[in-house]
LOTORLUM-343245 format. One record per residue (C-alpha): residue number from 0; residue in three letters; y, z negated, x negated. Coordinates in steps of 0.1 Angstrom, whole numbers, plus 2048, in hexadecimal, padded with zeros to 3 digits. Last residue first. Layout:
seq_type_yy_zz_xx
NUM_ALA_Y_Z_X;
...
end
This chain:
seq_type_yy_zz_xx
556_UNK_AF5_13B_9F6;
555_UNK_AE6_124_9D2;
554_UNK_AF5_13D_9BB;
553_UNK_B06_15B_9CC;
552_UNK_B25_158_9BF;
551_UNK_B41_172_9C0;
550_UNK_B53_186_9A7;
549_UNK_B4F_16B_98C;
548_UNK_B6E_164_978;
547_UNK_B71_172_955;
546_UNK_B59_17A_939;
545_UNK_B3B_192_92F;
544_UNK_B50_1B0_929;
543_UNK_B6C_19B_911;
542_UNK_B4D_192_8FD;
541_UNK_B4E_1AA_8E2;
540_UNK_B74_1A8_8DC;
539_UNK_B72_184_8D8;
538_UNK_B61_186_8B6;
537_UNK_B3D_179_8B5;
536_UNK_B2D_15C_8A7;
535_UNK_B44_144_8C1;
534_UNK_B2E_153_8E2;
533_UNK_B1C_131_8EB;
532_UNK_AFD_138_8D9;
531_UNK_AF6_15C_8D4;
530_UNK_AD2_16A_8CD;
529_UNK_AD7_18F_8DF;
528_UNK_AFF_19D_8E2;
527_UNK_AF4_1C2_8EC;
526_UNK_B17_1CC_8FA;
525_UNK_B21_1ED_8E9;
524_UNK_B35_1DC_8CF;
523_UNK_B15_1C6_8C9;
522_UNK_AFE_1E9_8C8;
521_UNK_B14_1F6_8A8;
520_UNK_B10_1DC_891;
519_UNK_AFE_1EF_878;
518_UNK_AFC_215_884;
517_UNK_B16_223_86B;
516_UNK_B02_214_84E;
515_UNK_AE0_225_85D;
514_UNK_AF3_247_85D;
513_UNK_B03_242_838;
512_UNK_ADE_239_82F;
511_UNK_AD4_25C_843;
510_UNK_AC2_25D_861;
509_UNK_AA5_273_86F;
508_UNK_A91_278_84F;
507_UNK_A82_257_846;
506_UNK_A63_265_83D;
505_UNK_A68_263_814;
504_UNK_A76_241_80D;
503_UNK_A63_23E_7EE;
502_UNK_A4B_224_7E7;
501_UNK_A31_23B_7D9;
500_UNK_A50_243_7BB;
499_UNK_A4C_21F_7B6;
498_UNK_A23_221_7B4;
497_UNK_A20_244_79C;
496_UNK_A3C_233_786;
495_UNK_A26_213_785;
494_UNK_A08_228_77C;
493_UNK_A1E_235_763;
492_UNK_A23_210_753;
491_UNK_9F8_206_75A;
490_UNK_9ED_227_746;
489_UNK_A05_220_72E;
488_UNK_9FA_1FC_726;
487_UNK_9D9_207_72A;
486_UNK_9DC_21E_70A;
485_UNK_9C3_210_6F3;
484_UNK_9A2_212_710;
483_UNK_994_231_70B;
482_UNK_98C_253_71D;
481_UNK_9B1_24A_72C;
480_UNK_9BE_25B_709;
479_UNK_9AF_27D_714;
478_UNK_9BC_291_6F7;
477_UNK_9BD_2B9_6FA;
476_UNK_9DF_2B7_709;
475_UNK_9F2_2D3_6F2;
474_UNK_A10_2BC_6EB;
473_UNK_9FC_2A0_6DB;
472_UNK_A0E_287_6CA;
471_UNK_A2C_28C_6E0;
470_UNK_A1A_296_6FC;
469_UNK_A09_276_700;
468_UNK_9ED_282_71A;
467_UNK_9DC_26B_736;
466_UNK_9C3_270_74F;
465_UNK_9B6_256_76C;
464_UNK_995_24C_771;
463_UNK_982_257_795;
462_UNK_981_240_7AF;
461_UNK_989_25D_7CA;
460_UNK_9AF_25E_7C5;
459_UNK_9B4_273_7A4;
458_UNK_9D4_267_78C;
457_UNK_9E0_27D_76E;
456_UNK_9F7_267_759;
455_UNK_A0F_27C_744;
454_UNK_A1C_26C_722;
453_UNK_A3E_278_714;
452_UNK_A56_283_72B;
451_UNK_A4D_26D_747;
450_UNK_A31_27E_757;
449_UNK_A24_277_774;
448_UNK_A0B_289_786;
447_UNK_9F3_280_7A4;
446_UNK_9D3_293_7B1;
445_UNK_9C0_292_7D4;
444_UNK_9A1_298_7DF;
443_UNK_99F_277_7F1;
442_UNK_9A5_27F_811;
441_UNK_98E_2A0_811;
440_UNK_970_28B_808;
439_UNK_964_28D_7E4;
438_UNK_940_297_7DF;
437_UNK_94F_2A4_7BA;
436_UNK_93D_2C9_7C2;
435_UNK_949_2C7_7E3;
434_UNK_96E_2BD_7DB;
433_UNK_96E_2DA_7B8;
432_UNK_961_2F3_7D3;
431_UNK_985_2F1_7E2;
430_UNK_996_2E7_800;
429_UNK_99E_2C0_7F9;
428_UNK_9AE_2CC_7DB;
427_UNK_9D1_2BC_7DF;
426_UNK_9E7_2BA_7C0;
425_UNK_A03_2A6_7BE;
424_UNK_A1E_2A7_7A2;
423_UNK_A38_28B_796;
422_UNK_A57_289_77C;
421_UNK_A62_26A_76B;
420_UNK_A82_25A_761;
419_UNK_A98_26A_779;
418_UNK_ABA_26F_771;
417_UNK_AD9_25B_76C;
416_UNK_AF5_274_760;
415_UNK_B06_282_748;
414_UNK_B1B_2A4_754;
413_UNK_B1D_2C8_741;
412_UNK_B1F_2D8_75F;
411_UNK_AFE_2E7_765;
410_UNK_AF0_2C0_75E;
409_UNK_B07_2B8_77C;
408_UNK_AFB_2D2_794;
407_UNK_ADB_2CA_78F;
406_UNK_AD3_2BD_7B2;
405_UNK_ABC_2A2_7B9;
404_UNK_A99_2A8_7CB;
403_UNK_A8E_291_7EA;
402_UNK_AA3_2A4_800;
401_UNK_A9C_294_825;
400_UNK_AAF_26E_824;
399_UNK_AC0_280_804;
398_UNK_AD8_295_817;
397_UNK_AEA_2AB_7FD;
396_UNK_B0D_2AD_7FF;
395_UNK_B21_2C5_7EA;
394_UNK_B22_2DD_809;
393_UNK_B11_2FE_801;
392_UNK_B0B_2F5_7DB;
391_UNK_AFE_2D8_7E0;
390_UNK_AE7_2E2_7F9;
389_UNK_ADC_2FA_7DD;
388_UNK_AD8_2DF_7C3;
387_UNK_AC1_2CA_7DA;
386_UNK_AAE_2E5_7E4;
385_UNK_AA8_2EC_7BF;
384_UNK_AA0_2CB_7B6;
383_UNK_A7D_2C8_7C9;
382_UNK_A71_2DC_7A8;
381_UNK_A77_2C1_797;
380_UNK_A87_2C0_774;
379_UNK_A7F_2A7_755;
378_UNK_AA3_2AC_73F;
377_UNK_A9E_2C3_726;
376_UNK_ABD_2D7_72D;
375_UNK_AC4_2F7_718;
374_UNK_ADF_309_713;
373_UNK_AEC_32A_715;
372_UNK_B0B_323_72F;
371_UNK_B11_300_72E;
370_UNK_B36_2FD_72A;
369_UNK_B42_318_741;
368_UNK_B2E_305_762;
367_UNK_B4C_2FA_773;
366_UNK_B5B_31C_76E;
365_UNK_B43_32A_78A;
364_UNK_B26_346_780;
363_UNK_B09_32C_784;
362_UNK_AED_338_770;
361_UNK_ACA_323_775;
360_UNK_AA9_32B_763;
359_UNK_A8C_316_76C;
358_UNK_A69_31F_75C;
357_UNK_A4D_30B_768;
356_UNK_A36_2F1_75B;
355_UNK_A18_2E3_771;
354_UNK_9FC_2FD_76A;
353_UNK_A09_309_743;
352_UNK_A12_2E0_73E;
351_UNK_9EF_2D7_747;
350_UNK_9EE_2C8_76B;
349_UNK_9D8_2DC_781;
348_UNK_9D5_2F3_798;
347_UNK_9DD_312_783;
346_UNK_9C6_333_77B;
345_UNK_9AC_334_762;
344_UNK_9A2_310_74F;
343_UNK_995_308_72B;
342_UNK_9B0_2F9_723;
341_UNK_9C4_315_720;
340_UNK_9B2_335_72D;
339_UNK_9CF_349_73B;
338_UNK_9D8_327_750;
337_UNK_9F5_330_769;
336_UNK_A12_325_76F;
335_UNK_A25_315_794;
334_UNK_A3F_323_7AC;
333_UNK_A53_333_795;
332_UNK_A78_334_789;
331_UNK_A97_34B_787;
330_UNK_AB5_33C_794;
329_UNK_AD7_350_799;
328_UNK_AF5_348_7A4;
327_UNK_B08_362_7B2;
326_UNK_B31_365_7B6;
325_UNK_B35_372_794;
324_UNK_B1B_38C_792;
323_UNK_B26_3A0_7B5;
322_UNK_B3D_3B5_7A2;
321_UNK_B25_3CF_7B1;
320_UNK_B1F_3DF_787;
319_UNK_B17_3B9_77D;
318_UNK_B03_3B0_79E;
317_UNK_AF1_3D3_79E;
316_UNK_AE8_3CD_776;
315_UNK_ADD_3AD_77C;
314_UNK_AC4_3B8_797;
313_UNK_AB6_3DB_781;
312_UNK_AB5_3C0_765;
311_UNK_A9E_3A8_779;
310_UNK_A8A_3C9_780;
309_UNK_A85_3CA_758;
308_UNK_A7B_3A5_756;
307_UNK_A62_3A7_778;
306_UNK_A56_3C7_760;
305_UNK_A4E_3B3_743;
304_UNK_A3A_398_756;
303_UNK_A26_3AE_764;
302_UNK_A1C_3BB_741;
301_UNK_A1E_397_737;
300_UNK_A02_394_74D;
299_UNK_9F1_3B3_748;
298_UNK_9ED_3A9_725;
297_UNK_9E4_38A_72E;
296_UNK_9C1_397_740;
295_UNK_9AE_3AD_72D;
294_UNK_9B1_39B_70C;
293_UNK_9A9_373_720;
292_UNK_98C_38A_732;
291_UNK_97C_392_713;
290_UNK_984_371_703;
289_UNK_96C_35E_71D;
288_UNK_97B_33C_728;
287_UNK_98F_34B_741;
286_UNK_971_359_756;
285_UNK_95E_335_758;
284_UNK_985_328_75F;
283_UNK_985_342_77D;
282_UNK_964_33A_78A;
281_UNK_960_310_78A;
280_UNK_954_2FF_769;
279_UNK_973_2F6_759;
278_UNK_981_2E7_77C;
277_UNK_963_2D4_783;
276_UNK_969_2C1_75E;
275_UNK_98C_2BF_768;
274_UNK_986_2AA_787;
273_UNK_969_296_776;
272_UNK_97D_28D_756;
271_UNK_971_29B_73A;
270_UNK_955_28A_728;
269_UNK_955_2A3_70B;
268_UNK_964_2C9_718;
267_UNK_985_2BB_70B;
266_UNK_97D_2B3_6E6;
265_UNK_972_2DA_6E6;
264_UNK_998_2E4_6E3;
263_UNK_9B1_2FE_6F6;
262_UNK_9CF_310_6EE;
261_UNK_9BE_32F_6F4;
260_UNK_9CA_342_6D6;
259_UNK_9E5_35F_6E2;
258_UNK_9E0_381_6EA;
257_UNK_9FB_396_6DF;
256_UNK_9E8_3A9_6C4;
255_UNK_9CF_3AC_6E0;
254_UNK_9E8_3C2_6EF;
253_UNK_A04_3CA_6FD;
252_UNK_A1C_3E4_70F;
251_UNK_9F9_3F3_715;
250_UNK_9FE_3ED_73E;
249_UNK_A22_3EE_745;
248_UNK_A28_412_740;
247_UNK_A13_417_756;
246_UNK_A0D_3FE_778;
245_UNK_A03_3DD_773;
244_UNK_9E4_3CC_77C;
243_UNK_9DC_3A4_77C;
242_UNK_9D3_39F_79C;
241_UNK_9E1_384_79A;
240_UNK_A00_372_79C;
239_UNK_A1F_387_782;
238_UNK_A29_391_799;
237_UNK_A2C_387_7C1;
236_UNK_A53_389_7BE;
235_UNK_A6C_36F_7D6;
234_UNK_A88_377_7D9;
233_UNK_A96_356_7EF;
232_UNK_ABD_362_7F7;
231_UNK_AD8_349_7FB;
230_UNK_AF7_354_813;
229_UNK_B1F_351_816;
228_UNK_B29_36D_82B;
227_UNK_B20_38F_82F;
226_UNK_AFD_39F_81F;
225_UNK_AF9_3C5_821;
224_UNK_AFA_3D0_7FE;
223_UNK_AE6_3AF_7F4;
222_UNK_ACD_3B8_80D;
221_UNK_AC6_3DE_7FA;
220_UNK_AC6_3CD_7D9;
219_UNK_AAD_3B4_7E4;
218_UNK_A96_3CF_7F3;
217_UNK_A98_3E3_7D2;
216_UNK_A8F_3C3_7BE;
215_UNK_A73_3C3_7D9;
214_UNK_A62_3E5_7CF;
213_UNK_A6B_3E3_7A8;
212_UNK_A53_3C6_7AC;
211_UNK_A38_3D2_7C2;
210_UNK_A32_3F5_7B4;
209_UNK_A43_417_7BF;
208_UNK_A58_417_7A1;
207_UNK_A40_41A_78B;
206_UNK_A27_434_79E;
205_UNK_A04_424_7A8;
204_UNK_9E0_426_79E;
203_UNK_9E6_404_788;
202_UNK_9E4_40A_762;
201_UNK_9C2_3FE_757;
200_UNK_9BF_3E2_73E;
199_UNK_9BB_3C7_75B;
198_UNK_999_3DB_766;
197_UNK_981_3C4_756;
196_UNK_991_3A7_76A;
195_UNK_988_3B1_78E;
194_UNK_99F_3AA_7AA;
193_UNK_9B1_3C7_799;
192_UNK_99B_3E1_7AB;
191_UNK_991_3FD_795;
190_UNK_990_419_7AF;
189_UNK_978_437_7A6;
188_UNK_97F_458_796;
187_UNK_95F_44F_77F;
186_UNK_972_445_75D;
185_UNK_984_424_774;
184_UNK_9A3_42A_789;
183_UNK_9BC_40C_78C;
182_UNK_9BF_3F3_7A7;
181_UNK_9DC_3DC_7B1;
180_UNK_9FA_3F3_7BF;
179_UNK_9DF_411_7C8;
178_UNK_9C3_409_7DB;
177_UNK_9C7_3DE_7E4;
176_UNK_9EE_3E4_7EC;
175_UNK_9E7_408_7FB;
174_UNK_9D0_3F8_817;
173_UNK_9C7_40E_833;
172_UNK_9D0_42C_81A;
171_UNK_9E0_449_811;
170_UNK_9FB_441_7F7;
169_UNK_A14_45D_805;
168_UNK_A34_446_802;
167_UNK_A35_43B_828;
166_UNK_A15_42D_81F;
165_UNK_A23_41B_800;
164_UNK_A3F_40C_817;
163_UNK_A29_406_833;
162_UNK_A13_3EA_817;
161_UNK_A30_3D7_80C;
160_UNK_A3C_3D3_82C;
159_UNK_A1B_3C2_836;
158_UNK_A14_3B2_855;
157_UNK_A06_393_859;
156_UNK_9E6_380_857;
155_UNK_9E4_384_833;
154_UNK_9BC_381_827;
153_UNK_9B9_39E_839;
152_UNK_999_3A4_84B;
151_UNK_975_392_851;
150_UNK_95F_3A9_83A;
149_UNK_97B_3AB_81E;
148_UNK_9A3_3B4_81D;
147_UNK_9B9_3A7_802;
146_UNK_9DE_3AB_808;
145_UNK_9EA_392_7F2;
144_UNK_A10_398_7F4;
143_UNK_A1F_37F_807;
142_UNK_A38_39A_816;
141_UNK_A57_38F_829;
140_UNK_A6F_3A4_82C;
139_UNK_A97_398_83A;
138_UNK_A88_37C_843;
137_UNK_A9F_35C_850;
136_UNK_A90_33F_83D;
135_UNK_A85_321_84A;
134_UNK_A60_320_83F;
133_UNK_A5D_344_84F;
132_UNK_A48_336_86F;
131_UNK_A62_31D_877;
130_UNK_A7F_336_875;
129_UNK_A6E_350_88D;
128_UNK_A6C_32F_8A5;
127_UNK_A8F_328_8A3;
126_UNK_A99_34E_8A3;
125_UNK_A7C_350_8C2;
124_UNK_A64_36B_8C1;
123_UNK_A4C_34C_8B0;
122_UNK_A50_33C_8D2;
121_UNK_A54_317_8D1;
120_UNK_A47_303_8ED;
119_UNK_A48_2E3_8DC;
118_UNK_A22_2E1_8DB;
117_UNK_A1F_30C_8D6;
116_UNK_A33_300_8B6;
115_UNK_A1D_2E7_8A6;
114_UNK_A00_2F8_8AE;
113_UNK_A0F_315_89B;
112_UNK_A18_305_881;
111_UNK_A24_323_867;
110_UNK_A0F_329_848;
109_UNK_A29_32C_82C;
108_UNK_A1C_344_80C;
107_UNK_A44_34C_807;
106_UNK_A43_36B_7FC;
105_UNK_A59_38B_7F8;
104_UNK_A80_389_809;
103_UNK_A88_368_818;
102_UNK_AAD_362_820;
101_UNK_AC7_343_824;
100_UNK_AE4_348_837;
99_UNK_AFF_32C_82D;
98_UNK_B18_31B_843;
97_UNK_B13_2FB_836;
96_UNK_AF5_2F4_857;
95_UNK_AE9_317_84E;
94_UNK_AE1_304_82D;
93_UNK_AD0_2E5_834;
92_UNK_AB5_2FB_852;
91_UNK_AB1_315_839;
90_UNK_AA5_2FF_81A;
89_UNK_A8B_2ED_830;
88_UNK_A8E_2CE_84A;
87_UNK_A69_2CC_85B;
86_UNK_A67_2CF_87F;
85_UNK_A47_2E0_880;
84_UNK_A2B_2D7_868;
83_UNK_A2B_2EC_847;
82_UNK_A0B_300_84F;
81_UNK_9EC_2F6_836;
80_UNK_9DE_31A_82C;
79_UNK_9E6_315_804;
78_UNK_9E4_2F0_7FF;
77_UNK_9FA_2D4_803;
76_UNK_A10_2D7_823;
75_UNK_A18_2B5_82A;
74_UNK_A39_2B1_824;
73_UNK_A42_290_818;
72_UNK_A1F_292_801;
71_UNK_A2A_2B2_7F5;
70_UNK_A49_2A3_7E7;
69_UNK_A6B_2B0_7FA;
68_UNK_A85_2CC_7F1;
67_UNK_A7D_2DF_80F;
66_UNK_A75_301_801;
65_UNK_A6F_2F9_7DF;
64_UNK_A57_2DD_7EB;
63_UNK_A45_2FB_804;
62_UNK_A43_310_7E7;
61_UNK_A2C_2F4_7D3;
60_UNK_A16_2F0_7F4;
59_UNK_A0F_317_7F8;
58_UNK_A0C_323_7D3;
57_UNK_9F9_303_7BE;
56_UNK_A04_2ED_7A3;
55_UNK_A13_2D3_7B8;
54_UNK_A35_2C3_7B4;
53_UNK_A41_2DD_79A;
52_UNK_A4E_2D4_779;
51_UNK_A70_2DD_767;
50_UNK_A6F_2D2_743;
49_UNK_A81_2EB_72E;
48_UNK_AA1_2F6_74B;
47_UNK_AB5_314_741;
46_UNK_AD7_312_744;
45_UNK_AEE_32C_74F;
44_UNK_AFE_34C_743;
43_UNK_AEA_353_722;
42_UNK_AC9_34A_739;
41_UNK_AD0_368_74F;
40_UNK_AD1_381_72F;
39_UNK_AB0_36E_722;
38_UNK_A9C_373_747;
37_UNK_AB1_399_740;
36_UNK_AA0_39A_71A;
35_UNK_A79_391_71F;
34_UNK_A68_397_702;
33_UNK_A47_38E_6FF;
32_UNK_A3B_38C_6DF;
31_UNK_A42_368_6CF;
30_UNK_A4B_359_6F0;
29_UNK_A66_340_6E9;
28_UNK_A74_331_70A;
27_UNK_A8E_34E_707;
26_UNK_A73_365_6FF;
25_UNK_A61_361_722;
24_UNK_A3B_356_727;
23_UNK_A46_32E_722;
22_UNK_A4A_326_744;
21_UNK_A2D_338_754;
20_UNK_A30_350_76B;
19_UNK_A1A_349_78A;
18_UNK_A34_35A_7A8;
17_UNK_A54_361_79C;
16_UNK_A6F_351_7B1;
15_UNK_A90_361_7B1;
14_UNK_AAD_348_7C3;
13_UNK_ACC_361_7C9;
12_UNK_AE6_346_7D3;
11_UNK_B07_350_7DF;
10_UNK_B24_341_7CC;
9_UNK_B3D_327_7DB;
8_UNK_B61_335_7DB;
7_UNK_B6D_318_7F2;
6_UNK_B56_325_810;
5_UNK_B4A_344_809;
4_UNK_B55_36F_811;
3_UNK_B42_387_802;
2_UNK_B49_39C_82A;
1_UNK_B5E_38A_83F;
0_UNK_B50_369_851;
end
């Protein structure tokens, strides 16, 4: 296929996935000092999404929904380290199908299975085998972009891009990314590593542009110049996830001027429930729930955050000044949010709306789409939905025997439509203190979500009581209303959601319903005629092979 050139003028998809940024840390979701103009400028064109949730609040297993459009109990893969198993349909494997290259460049957090493919005798030199240990992708640079390094080695098992390109820059170390991008200098000469929290004020050891974000939206400029044909490229940025260091002038941009109340309350440290009274008391949440930290800390992170919106502008402004603008659609989202102290809880993992909440921007440049460009849709949004929507795009058929998401092409064009009436989460801690401290066995470390708009169940496997939050009486979830027994009603209705959405037909990947339709019928015109009489409950036709005059009898010779 020529050079720019797509089926039926169908754009190319640049999906930009910002690793831990919170839904409501950009001004066009109404951040009262963060200002975030290009995340604004790409809202203008498209529609930006109010109540998109993840399916699990945590990097690995939430990524590898995006990536195949499936619940992380359809996949499998639901923790950080727990390889998606082999075999499993992903966003590459639906759109290379439609004719569409789809691209990885930054982090996926995918753990290939590689038991799984030395069983099939799948070599990982192999395209099909390179494929299954990118999570589908083809990689144009991969870089997961935690490149820790302790007594037993890298915490990332491969190579890092990231980390030749500051050597090849003079930044004379084994590991630039730990020395330079995320550490600072203290008052004694010495590094300030930005795994600690008492550096977050320091401006990283590193020159602007040389840092992790400008480096990748310089990697995405240089595949876009090169790309031919119809294609969907995953960019997918490390920033703003910890550790929370930014390079000058990012660093003082704010201050604790800018520091927000914790939107937290004591009611919820009394009886909590037992998952999330482990989670208040583990390491990060212990850190978060000091105001020192909490004024070192966010800051940086809408430092971070301000320079992912200022290299978003370097991208738009390529697309606009390439003439490439109006045959992209863009999506800016993240994989999950983070904490910052809210609820007395550090990090993400579980289902507060800063954990479970993500921003979803979507800007399709096609005239289809003229009437809802600078709106806002508060319809409840999956994650899952962006493969659907992609697939849609490709081929405008979207196999939903695999893709468990629905696309939002319709709500992008203005369309009504029926919609789902509640939206789910899982969360699997089976790997975590929190499971040892609770005594709960790995199989039953498990955590459910639905939320229908108004009242959000939180379900724990275990024997534990469930959680429940009317968010329209109380949008800051302090109130526990499962601690007592006036809202069993509820509790019983979204446990019913929790039990019909259980009942999905989520393994049935190998046929379609227009396959299974196809197939009825089909053995007795191929000659399997089982349970018939005397022949008169079948046409004529299917029986024509099994009549006529004997060749030759051999009965009673």
């Amino acid at each position: 296929m020529p050079k720019d050139a797509r089926p039926e003028g169908r754009p190319n998809i640049l999906f930009i996935m910002y690793d831990q940024l919170r839904h409501d840390y950009l001004s066009c979701a109404g951040h009262p000092h963060l200002h975030t103009p290009n995340f604004d400028r790409v809202a203008a064109r498209g529609v930006r999404f109010s109540n998109t949730y993840v399916q699990s609040p945590i990097c690995g297993a939430s990524r590898m929904c995006f990536y195949t459009g499936r619940y992380a109990s359809s996949h499998g893969a639901q923790w950080n380290g727990f390889p998606l198993r082999v075999g499993e349909h992903t966003l590459g494997d639906h759109l290379r199908r439609e004719g569409m290259a789809c691209w990885l460049l930054g982090k996926t957090h995918m753990k290939a299975d590689a038991e799984g493919m030395a069983r099939l005798g799948l070599s990982p030199d192999s395209e099909i085998g390179a494929r299954q240990a990118e999570c589908g992708f083809d990689s144009w640079v991969r870089d997961d972009g935690l490149w820790g390094q302790g007594p037993d080695g890298f915490y990332d098992e491969k190579r890092s891009p990231y980390n030749e390109y500051l050597k090849s820059k003079g930044y004379e170390s084994e590991n630039p990314w730990a020395d330079f991008a995320n550490a600072g200098i203290d008052g004694n000469g010495d590094v300030a590593s930005g795994w600690m929290f008492a550096n977050a004020d320091k401006p990283a050891n590193i020159r602007e542009e040389d840092s992790e974000t400008p480096w990748l939206t310089q990697k995405t400029i240089e595949f876009i110049e090169q790309a031919e044909g119809a294609w969907c490229a995953h960019v997918s940025f490390i920033k703003p996830h910890w550790p929370y260091i930014v390079p000058a002038p990012y660093h003082d941009m704010y201050g604790s001027n800018h520091v927000p109340q914790p939107v937290r309350h004591e009611v919820e440290q009394e009886d909590p429930h037992p998952v999330f009274g482990a989670y208040m008391e583990n390491r990060v949440a212990q850190a978060f729930q000091r105001e020192d930290v909490r004024q070192k800390v966010i800051p940086a992170y809408m430092g971070l955050i301000k320079q992912c919106d200022d290299q978003l502008g370097v991208l738009l402004d390529y697309l606009e000044e390439s003439g490439k603008m109006d045959s992209t659609m863009i999506v800016l989202t993240s994989d999950h949010g983070d904490y910052l102290g809210d609820h007395w809880l550090g990090e993400k993992d579980l289902f507060h709306e800063p954990s479970v909440k993500i921003p979803l921007i979507v800007s399709d440049p096609r005239p289809e789409a003229d009437a809802t460009r600078g709106t806002v849709c508060e319809a409840l949004v999956e994650s899952i939905d962006l493969a659907a929507t992609f697939v849609d795009v490709a081929s405008d058929r979207v196999p939903d025997h695999i893709i468990e998401g629905l696309s939002l092409l319709p709500w992008l064009r203005g369309e009504t439509q029926e919609w789902r009436e509640f939206a789910v989460s899982e969360y699997d801690y089976s790997a975590t203190p929190q499971a040892v401290k609770l005594g709960v066995e790995p199989r039953d470390a498990r955590l459910f979500m639905v939320f229908d708009g108004r009242y959000k169940l939180m379900h724990a496997e275990g024997g534990f009581r469930p959680m429940l939050f009317d968010l329209q009486q109380d949008p800051e979830e302090f109130h526990d209303l499962a601690k007592g027994d006036a809202h069993e009603a509820e509790i019983d209705r979204l446990y019913a959601c929790l039990a019909r959405w259980g009942l999905r037909m989520s393994q049935r990947v190998t046929k379609s319903e227009d396959d299974i339709k196809a197939m009825r019928g089909r053995s007795l015109r191929r000659g399997i005629l089982p349970f018939l009489i005397d022949g008169s409950e079948v046409p004529d036709e299917l029986l024509e092979k099994y009549r006529g005059k004997a060749n030759k009898k051999y009965v009673g010779s």
